[in-house]
C-alpha positions as CSV (number, residue, x, y, z in Angstrom):
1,X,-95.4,35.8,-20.1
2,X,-94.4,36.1,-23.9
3,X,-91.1,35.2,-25.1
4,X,-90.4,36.4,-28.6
5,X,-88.8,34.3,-31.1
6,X,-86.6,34.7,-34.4
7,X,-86.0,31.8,-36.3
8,X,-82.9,31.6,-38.4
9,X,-82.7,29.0,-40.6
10,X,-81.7,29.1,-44.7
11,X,-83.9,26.0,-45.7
12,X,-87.2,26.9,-46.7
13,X,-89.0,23.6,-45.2
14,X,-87.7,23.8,-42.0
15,X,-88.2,27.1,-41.3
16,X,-92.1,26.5,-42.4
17,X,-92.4,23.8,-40.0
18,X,-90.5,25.6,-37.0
19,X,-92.8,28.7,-37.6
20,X,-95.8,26.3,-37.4
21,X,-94.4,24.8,-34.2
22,X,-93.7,28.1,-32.7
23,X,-97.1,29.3,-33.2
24,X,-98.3,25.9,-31.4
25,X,-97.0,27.4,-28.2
26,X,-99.2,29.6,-26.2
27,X,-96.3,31.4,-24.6
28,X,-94.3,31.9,-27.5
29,X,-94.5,34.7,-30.1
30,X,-92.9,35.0,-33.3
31,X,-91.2,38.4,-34.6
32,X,-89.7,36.6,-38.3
33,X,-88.2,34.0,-40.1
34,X,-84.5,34.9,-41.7
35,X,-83.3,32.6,-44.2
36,X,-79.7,34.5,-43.5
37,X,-77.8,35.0,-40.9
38,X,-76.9,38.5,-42.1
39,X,-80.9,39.7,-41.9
40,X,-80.9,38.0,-38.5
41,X,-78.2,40.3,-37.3
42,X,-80.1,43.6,-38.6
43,X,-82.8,42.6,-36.7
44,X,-80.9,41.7,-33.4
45,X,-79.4,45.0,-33.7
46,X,-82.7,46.7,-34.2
47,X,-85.6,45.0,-31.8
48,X,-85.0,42.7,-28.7
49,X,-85.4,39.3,-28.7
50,X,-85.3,36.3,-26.5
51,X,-85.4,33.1,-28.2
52,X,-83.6,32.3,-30.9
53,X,-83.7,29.3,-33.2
54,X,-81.1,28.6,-35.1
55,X,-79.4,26.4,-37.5
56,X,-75.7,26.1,-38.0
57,X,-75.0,24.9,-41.8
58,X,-75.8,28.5,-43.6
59,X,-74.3,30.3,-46.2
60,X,-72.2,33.5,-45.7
61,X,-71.4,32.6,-41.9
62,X,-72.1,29.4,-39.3
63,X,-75.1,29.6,-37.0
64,X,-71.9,29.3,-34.5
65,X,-70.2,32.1,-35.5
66,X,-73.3,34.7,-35.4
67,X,-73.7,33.3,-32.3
68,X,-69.8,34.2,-30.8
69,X,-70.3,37.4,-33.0
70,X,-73.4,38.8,-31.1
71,X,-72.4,40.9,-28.0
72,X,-75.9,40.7,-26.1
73,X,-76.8,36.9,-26.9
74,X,-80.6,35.9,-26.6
75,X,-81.4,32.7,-25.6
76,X,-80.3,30.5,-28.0
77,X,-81.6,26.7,-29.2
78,X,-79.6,25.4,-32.3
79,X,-81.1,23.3,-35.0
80,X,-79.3,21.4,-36.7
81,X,-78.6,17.9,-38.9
82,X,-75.4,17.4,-38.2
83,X,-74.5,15.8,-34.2
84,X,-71.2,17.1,-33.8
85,X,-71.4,20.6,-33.0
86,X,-73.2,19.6,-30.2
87,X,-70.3,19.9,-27.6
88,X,-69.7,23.4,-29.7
89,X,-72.7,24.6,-28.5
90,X,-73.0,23.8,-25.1
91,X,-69.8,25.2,-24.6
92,X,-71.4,28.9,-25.7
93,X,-74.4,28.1,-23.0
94,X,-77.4,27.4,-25.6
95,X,-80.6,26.3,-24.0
96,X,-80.7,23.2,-26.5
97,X,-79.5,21.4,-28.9
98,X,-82.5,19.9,-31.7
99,X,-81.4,17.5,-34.3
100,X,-83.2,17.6,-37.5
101,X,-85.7,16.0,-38.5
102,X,-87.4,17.7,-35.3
103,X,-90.6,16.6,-33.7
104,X,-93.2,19.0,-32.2
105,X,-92.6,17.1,-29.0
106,X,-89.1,17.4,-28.8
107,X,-89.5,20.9,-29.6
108,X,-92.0,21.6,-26.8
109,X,-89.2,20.3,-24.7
110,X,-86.8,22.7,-25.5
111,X,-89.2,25.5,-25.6
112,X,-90.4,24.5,-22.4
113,X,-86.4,24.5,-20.8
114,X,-86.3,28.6,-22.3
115,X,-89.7,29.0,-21.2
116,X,-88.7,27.9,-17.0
117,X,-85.0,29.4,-17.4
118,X,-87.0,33.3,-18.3
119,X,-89.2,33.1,-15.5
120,X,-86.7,32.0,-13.1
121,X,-84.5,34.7,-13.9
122,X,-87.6,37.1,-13.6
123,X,-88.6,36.2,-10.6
124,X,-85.5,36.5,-9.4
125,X,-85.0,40.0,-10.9
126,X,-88.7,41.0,-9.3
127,X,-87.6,39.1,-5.7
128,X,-84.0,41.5,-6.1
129,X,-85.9,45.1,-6.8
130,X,-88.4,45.0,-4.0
131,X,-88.4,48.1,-2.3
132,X,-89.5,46.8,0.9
133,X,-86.7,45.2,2.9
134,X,-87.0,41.4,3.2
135,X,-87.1,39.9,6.5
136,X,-83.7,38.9,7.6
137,X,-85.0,36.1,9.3
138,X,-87.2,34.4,6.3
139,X,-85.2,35.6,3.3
140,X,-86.4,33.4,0.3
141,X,-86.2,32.6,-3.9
142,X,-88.4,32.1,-6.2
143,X,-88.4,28.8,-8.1
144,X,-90.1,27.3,-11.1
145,X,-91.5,23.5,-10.3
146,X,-93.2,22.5,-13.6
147,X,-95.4,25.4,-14.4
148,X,-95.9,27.0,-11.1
149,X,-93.4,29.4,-9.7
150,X,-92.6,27.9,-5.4
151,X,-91.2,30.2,-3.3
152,X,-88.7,28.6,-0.8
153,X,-88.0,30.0,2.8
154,X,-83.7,29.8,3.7
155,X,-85.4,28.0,7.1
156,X,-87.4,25.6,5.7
157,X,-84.1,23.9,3.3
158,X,-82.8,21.2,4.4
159,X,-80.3,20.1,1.4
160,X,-80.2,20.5,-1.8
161,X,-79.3,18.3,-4.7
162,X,-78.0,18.6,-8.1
163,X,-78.1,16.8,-11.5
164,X,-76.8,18.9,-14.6
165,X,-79.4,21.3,-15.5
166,X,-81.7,19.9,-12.4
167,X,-81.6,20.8,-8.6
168,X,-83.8,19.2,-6.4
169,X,-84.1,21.7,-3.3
170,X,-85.3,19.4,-0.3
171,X,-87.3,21.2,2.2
172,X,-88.8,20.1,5.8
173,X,-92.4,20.3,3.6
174,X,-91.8,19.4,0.2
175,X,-89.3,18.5,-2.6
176,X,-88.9,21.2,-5.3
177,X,-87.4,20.4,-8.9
178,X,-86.1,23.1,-10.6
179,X,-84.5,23.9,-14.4
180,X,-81.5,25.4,-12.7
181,X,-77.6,24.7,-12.7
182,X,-76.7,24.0,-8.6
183,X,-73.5,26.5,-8.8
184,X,-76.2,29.2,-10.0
185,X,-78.7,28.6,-6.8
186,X,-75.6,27.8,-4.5
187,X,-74.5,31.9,-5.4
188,X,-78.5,32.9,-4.2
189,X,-78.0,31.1,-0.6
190,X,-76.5,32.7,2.3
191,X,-73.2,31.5,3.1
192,X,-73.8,31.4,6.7
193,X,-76.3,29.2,6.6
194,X,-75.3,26.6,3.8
195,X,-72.5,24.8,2.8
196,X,-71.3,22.6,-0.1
197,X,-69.9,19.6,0.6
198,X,-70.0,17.9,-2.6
199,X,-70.1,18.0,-6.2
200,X,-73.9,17.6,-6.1
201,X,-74.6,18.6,-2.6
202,X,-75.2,21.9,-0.3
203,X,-76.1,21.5,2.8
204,X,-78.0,23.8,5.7
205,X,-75.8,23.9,8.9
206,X,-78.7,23.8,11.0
207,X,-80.0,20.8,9.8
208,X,-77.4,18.3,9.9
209,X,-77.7,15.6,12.9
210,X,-74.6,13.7,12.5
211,X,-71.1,14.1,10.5
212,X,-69.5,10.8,10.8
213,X,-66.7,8.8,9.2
214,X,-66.9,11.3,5.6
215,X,-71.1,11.5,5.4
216,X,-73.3,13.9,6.9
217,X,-77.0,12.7,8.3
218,X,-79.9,14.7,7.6
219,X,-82.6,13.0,8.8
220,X,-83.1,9.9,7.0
221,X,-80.5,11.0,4.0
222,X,-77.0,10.4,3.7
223,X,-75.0,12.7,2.2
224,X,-71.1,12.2,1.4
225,X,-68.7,14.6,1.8
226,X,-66.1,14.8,-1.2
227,X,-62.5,14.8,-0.7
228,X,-62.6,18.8,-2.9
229,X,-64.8,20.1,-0.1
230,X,-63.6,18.3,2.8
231,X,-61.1,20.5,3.9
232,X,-63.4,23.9,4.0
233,X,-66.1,21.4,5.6
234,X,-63.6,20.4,8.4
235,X,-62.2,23.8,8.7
236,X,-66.0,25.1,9.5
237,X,-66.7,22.0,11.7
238,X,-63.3,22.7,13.9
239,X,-64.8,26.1,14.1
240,X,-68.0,25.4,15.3
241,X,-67.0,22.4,17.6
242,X,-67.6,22.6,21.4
243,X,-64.1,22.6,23.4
């Protein structure tokens, strides 16, 4: 899979040495260079793109305000020499954030969190428009674990975990880590069949073995139960109690 590239930066250097780094990458293809953020916009307008790299300090406009100005926003990873705007641009959901002088490693790191969040999305998009119906009883996602895309059976989940960007979906085989916000998976899994019981936790109901005193036992893990979910946790145990 190719994900093309525009790189937006106004010094000359840098935009030398992201084009060489660019090219480095197998998976990633380059469509141009803009030393402004005006060209950058003719081209957005004209030809679609998926990856943008772009700096912030420019003339005629910030790299953060072509970024709020664009309606349909690529992916975007800002480079920059200045550590401030950092919390700026998390806030508008870029993939990274590269501080100049950039390395090709830390690069490849960052191309590498675009390259995983693409074929997630994807293979989620492919799993979505199959004609054939799934089968109720195994539905399943797609995940990306390194550089190999796992697909995960509902059944086979016992709990999964988050951390940030990271989940880490614990299965009766296997343990998959994925590039992928926990909110974002916990929207993909039935509601009948998991639960969230904690910041970083959801839980499948038909794996738990024990709720005691605020934690739930899934085999050998312990998992705690948060006082912002204990309420629709108790409410669903009440339920499904035995009278």
């Amino acid at each position: 899979m190719s994900i093309s590239c525009l790189i937006v930066d106004d010094e000359p250097l840098a935009r030398s040495l992201m084009t060489d780094y660019v090219k480095k990458v197998p998976y990633l293809s380059l469509l141009d260079a803009c030393s402004s953020p005006l060209a950058a916009i003719e081209i957005l307008r004209k030809t679609p793109v998926d990856l943008l790299f772009l700096d912030i300090q420019m003339p005629e406009i910030t790299g953060i305000s072509l970024l709020k100005a664009l309606q349909k926003k690529p992916m975007v990873i800002l480079t920059t020499a200045y550590s401030e705007y950092a919390l700026e641009g998390y806030e508008l959901d870029v993939i990274d954030y590269l501080l100049k002088p950039i390395t090709f490693e830390r690069f490849l790191r960052a191309a590498e969190k675009a390259n995983q969040r693409i074929t997630v999305s994807t293979a989620s998009a492919i799993a979505t428009s199959e004609t054939k119906a799934p089968d109720p009883a195994q539905p399943f996602v797609f995940v990306k674990d390194g550089t190999k895309l796992v697909k995960v059976r509902w059944d086979d989940i016992l709990y999964v975990e988050g951390l940030k960007d990271y989940v880490t979906i614990h299965t009766k085989q296997q343990r998959v880590v994925t590039l992928q916000r926990l909110k974002s998976l916990e929207e993909q899994l039935p509601s009948d069949k998991f639960i969230r019981i904690h910041h970083s936790y959801i839980v499948a109901v038909d794996a738990i073995d024990v709720i005691h005193k605020g934690e739930v036992q899934i085999g050998s893990a312990t998992i705690p139960i948060s006082d912002t979910y204990r309420k629709a946790f108790k409410d669903f145990t009440d339920k499904n109690q035995m009278q």
